[in-house]
N, C-alpha and C positions, 0 to 999 in steps of 0.2 A: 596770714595771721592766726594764731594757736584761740582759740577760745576757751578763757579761766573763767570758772564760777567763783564768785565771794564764797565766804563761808558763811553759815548760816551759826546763830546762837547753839544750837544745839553740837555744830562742831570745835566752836570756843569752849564750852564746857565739859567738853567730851578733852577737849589739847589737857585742858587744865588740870583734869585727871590724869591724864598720860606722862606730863613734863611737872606734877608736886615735886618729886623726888629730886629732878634737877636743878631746877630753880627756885629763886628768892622770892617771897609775898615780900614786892618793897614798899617802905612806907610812905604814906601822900604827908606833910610835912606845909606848914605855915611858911610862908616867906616875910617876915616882918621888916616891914617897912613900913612908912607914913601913906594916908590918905587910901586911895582907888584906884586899882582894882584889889580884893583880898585875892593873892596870889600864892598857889597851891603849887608842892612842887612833888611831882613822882618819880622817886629817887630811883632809876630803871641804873646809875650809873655805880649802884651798890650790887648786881649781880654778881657774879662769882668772876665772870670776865671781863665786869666793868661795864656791861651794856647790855641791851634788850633782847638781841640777835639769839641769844640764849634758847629764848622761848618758842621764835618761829621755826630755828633750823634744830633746838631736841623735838618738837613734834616732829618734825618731817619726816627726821630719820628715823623717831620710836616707829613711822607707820609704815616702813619698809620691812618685805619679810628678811630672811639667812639669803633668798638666793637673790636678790637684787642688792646685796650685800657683799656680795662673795667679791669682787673688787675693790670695794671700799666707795667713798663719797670724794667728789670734787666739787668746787665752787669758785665762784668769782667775786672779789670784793675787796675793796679796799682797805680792808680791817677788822669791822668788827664781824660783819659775817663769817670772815674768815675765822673767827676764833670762836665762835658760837657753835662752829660744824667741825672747828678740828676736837672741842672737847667733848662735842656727844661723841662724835666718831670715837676717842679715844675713850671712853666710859665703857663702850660696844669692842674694842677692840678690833678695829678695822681701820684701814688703811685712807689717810688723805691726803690730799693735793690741794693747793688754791691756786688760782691765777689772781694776780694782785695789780696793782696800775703802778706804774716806775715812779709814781708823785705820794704814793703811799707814805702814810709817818713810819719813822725807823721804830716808834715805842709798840706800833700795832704789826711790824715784821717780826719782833723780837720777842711779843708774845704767841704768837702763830708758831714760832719755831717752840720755844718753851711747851708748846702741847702738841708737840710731833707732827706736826702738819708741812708738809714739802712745798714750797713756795716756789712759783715762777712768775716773775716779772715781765711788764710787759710795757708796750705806749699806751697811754690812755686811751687811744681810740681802739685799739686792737682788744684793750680789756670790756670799752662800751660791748664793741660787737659780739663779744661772749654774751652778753646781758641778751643781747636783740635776739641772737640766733639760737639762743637756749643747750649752748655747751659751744663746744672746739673740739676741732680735729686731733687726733694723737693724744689725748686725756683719758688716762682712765677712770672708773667706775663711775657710778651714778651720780649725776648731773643737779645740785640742791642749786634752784634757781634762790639768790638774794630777797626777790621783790614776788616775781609772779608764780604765785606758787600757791594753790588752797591751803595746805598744811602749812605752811610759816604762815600768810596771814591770821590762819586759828592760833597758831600758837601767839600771836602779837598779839589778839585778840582779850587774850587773858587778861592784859593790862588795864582794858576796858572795864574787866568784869573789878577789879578790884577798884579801878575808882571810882564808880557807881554805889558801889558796895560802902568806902571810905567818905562819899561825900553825895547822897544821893539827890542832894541841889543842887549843883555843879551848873552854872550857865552855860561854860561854854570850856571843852577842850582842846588844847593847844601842841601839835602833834612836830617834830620838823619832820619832811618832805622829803626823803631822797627818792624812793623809787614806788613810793604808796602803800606798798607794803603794811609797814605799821600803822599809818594813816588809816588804809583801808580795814586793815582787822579793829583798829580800835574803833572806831564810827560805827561799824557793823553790831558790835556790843552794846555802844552807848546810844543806836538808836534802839536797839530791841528794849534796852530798861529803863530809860532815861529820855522820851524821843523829842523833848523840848531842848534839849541840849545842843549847841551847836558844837560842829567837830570842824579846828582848820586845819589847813598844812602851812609849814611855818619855812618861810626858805630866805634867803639872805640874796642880798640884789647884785651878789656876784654870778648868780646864776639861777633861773625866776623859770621854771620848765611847766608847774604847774599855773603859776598866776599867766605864764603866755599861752597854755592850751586852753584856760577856762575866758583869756578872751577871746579867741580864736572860735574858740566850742571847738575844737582839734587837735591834738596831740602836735608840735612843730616844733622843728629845732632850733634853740639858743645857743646864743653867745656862753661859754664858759670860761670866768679866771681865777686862775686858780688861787687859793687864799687858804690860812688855819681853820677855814670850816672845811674838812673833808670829808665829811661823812651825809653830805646832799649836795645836791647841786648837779643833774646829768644834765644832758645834752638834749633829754626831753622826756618827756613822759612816753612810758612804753606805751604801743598800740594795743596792747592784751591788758592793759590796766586802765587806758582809758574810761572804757564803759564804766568799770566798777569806781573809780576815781568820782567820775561826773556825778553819781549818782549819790556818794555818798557825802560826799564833803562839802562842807558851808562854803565854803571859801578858799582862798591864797593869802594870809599874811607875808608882806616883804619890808624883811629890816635891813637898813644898811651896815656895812661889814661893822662899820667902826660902833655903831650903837651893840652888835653881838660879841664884839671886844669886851666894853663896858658891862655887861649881861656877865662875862666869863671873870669880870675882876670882884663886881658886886659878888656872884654867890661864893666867894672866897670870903671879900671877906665881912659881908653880913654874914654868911650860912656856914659856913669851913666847908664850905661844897665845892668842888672839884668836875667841872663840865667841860665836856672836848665844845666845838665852836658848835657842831652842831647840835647836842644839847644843852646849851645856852642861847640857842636862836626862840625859840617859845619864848622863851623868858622875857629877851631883848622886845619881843612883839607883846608881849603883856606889860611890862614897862612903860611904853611909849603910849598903852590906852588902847590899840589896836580891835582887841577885841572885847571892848566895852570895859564895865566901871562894877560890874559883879561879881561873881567867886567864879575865879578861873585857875583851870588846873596845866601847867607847863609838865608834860613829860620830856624831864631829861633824861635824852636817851641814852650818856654811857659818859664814858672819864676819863678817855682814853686817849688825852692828852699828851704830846711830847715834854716833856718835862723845859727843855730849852724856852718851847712854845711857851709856856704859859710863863715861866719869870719872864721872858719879855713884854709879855701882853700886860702882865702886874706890875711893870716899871713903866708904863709908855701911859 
């Protein structure tokens, strides 16, 4: 097993510096509704590419020198990663590749394509094992891990700094879970400024990796089915994220599919917000009271919804 450090405050504000020029300062935004909890939403799905991925995979890549460059970058991911490292890459003018899961949405292939990034599909479990083994055979250039990676946690990090900054009472943050990643950079921020704060990760009960390794106290594999949240939900928390997971995060929020449905109809059409399933799962768990009756803040992480998907989810 590979040993990753967190990043520290000083390397989130060091990303933040690095990736101004690429990324959106998005705004923390009121969610108005009746009663408790006041629910705060961090529009991460206003990016340039619709999601947050932005921030961790432009750091990564701004801290590569020309020669680990000179091949280009590859990744694995179901979407939005993928489209977060095919547009730095292409900002840099270097060559990409993704390996993508064959369950992938057609709206997150077709943007991948749109910013020059060469896509190979693959079975979901052959794309997990990319994640586990930290690259594949026969891929070229440098290897930008999704989840465990110091520079993409800084740059997720960012996100922390700005809702601190935006709402410096914040009770409690509300993060969704796919590979801790962003979980982990944002906690890392909001414990260094804010450390009464509580930070969760928010995953939907089609597929619970973190709430079964924090009963466990051990990373273990789940059940996964597959459902319009795709952008959380692996097979388990990685064993090189554990540690940092364990330590950093409050908790496991789990909502059921159909309340993260209702979560993705509400911010339409209270908000005219537009959330793929999985950011609209916070939300779903802030709704139902989960994480108390205080000012809490839902990062929706991106919007990168199938169009089909969502008029159906808004008819049903």
């Amino acid at each position: 097993m590979r040993h990753i450090d967190a990043p520290t405050i000083d390397d989130i504000r060091a990303a933040r510096q690095r990736i101004a020029s690429l990324v959106t300062r998005t705004p923390l935004v009121r969610l108005q509704i009746d009663g408790r909890p006041e629910i705060y939403l961090k529009l991460e799905n206003l990016q340039p590419i619709g999601s947050f991925k932005l921030r961790g995979a432009g750091n990564a890549i701004a801290r590569l020198n020309p020669g680990e460059l000179r091949d280009g970058v590859y990744t694995a991911s179901a979407g939005n990663m993928a489209q977060g490292v095919a547009w730095s890459a292409r900002a840099l003018g270097v060559d990409c590749e993704v390996l993508m899961p064959d369950s992938a949405p057609r709206t997150k292939l077709e943007a991948v394509e749109r910013l020059g990034g060469r896509i190979t599909q693959v079975p979901y479990a052959e794309w997990w094992q990319t994640l586990a083994d930290f690259g594949r055979d026969g891929m070229k250039g440098r290897f930008i891990h999704p989840v465990a990676d110091r520079d993409v946690m800084a740059g997720n990090g960012t996100i922390g700094l700005e809702i601190v900054e935006d709402l410096p009472d914040v009770d409690a943050v509300l993060v969704p879970f796919g590979g801790g990643g962003l979980t982990s950079g944002i906690a890392t921020a909001v414990r260094a400024l804010a450390p009464r704060t509580r930070v969760f990760g928010c995953e939907v009960a089609t597929s619970t990796p973190l709430a079964a390794a924090l009963a466990a106290n051990a990373p273990v594999t789940v059940e996964r089915v597959s459902s319009f949240v795709d952008g959380i939900g692996g097979r388990g928390v990685l064993p090189e994220m554990w540690p940092i997971v364990r330590e950093l995060v409050t908790g496991a929020l789990v909502s059921p599919i159909e309340e993260v449905a209702g979560a993705v109809r509400l911010l339409v059409e209270r908000a005219r917000i537009v959330a793929e399933g999985a950011g609209a799962t916070p939300v779903a768990a802030a709704l139902a009271g989960r994480a108390g009756r205080g000012r809490v803040v839902c990062v929706v992480s991106g919007g990168n919804i199938d169009t089909t998907t969502l008029a159906d989810l808004l008819k049903s």
